[in-house]
C-alpha positions in Angstrom: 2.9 34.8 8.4 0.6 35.9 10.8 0.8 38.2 13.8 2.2 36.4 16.7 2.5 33.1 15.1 5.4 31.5 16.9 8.8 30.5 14.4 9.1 27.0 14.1 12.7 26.3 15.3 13.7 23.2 13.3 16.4 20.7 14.1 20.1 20.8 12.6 19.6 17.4 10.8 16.7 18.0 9.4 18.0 20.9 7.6 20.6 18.6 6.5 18.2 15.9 5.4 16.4 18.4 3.1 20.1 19.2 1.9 21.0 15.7 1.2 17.6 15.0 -0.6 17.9 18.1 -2.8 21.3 16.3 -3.9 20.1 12.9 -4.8 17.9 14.3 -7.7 20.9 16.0 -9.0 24.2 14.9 -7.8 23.7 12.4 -5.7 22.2 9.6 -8.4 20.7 6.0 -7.3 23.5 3.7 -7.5 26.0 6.3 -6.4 28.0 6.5 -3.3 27.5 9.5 -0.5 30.7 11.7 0.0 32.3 10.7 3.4 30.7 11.6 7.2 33.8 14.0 7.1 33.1 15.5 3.8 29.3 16.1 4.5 30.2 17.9 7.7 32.5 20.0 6.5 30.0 20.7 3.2 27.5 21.8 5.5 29.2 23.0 8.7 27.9 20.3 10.7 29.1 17.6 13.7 28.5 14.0 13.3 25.5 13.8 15.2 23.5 15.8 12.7 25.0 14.0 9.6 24.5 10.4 11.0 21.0 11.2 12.3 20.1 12.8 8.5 21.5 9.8 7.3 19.6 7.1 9.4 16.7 9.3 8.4 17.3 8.4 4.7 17.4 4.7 5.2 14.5 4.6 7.4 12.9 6.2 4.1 14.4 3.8 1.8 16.7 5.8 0.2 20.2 4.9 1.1 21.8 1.6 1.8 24.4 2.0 4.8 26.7 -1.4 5.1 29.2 -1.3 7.9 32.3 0.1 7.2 31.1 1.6 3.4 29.6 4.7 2.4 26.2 5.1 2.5 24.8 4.2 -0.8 22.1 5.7 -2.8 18.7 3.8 -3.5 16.7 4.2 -6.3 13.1 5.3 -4.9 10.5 2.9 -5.4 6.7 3.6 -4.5 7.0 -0.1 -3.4 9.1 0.9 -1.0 7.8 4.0 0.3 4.4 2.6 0.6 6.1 0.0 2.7 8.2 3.1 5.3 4.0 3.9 5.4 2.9 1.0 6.3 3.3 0.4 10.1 2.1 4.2 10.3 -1.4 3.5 8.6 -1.6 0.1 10.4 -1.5 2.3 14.0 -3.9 4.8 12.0 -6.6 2.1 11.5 -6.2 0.7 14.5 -7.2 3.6 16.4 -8.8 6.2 14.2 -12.7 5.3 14.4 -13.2 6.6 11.0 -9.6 5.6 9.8 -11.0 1.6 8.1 -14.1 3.2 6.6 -12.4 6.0 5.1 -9.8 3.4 3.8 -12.3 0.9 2.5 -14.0 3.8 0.3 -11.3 5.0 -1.2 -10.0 1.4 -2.2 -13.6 1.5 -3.6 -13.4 4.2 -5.4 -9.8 3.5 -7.0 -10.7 -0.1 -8.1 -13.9 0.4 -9.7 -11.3 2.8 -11.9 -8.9 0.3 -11.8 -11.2 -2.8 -13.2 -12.2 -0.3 -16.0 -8.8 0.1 -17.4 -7.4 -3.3 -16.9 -10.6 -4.2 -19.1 -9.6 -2.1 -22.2 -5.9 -3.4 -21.5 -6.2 -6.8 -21.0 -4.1 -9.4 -22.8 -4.5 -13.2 -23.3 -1.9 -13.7 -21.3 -3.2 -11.1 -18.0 -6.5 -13.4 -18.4 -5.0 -16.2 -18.0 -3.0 -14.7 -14.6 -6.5 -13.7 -13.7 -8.1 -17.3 -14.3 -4.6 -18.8 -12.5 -5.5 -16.4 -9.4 -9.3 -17.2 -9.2 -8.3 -20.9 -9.4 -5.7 -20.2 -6.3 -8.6 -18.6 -4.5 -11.0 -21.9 -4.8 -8.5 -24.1 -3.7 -7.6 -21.7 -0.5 -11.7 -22.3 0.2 -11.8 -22.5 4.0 -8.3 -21.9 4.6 -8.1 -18.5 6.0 -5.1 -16.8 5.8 -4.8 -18.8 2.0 -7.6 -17.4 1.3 -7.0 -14.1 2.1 -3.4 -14.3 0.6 -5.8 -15.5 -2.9 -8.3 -12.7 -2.6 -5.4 -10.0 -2.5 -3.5 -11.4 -5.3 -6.7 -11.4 -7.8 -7.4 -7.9 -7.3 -3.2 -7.0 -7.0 -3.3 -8.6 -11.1 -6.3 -6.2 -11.6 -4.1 -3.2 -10.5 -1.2 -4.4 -12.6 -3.1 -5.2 -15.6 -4.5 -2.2 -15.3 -1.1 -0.6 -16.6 0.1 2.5 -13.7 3.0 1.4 -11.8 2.1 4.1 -9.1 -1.5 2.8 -8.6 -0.4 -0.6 -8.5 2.2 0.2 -5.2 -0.7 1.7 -4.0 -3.1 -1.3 -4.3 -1.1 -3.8 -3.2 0.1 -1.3 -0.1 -4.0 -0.6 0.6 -4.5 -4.2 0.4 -1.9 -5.1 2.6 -3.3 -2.6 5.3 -6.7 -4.3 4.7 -5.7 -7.7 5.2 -4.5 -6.9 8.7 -8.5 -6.4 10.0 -10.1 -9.0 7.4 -9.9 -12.3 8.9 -13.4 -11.8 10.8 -14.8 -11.5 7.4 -13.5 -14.8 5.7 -14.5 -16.5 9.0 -18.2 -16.2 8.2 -19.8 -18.9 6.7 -20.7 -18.6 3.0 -18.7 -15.6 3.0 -15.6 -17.5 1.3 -18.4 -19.4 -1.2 -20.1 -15.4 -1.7 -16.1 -14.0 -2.5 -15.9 -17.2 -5.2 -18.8 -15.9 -7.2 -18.0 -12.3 -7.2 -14.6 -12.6 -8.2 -15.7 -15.1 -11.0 -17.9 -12.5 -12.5 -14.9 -10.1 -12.3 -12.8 -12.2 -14.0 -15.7 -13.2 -16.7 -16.5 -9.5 -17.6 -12.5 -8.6 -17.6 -12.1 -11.9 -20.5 -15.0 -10.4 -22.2 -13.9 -6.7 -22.2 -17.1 -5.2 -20.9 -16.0 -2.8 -18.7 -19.2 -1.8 -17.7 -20.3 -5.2 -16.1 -16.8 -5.6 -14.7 -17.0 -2.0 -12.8 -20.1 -2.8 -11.6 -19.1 -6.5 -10.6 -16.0 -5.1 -8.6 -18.4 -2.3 -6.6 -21.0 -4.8 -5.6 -18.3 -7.0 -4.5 -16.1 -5.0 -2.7 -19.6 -2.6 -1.3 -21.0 -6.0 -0.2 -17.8 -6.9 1.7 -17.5 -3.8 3.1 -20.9 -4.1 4.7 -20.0 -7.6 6.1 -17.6 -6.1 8.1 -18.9 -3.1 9.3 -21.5 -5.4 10.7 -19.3 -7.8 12.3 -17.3 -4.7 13.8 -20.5 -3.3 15.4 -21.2 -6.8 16.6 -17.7 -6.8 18.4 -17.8 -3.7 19.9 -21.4 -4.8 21.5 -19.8 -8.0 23.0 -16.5 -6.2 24.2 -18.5 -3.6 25.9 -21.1 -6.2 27.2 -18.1 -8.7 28.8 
């Protein structure tokens, strides 16, 4: 530590939340019940306050279900569910972080082009056919906006499944979700839900054929060309917000 670096006093439940967490990946197992409010505070020499406020801590992260007059419960974690204790955070993030979207919308890049690739080698009849179902979904949303959207999401979601890495997939769907908030400009253009059609067509083409070369490439010139559209229309905005 360095000279003069003042001690960072932390709170008495959160020394008890690292306490409790410590025991759910040893003897506190998913599926298993917490010992009582009683029995924690006299485990860790602790009032109420500090156990209930660890405890509501836990929940908040998805990892204990607390039902009125039970003990609190232990959950199994699921990235699924921690993405989703993220979410309103990286909403707020976007929202108001200038660099927060563009940052986003290249590292979705970057991960899907990766993704595409492996869901190409991995590919069975039957995740083509969920593929061909989902591009036929996004036709028929044509000109419906929030359909659409819903469509768009759920094509490249199966990519991220396909592609085989539970972890990455909770990721995906979480990223897109985040996306999907600030895209609705986008589908509004005209053409742009025609454009979407194509690309994803030639996607799900080079996926069937299982060249993964033409389908990386079909994903980044999809997703870069999207990404454009929408930095332009956010430039746009800001120029008629400032000027009214």
């Amino acid at each position: 530590m360095a000279t003069g670096e003042p001690i960072k006093r932390r709170k008495l439940y959160q020394e008890v939340l690292d306490r409790l967490v410590s025991g759910m990946a040893t003897e506190f197992r998913p599926g298993s019940l917490l010992p009582s409010e009683r029995e924690l505070m006299q485990r860790y020499s602790v009032g109420r306050p500090a156990i209930r406020e660890a405890m509501h801590a836990l929940r908040q992260m998805g990892l204990l279900r607390i039902s009125h007059g039970e003990r609190a419960r232990v959950v199994a974690p699921t990235t699924d569910a921690i993405m989703e204790q993220m979410t309103n955070g990286f909403v707020l993030m976007l929202a108001t972080n200038p660099n927060g979207l563009d940052e986003l919308k290249e590292a979705r890049l970057m991960l899907e082009v990766g993704l595409v690739r492996r869901a190409t080698q991995r590919a069975t009849s039957a995740d083509i056919d969920r593929l061909a179902e989902c591009h036929r979904a996004l036709v028929a949303a044509r000109g419906k906006r929030s359909a659409f959207i819903a469509a768009d999401m759920a094509f490249h979601g199966a990519i991220a499944e396909i592609a085989g890495n539970a972890m990455i997939a909770s990721v995906t769907r979480a990223m897109l979700a985040w996306l999907a908030r600030f895209r609705v400009e986008v589908v509004s253009v005209r053409g742009a839900d025609s454009l979407t059609i194509q690309e994803h067509e030639s996607i799900y083409r080079a996926i069937a054929t299982g060249d993964e070369n033409k389908a990386a490439a079909a994903i980044e010139r999809h997703l870069t060309r999207a990404n454009e559209l929408y930095s332009k229309l956010a430039a746009q905005n800001a120029i008629e917000s400032v000027a009214s």
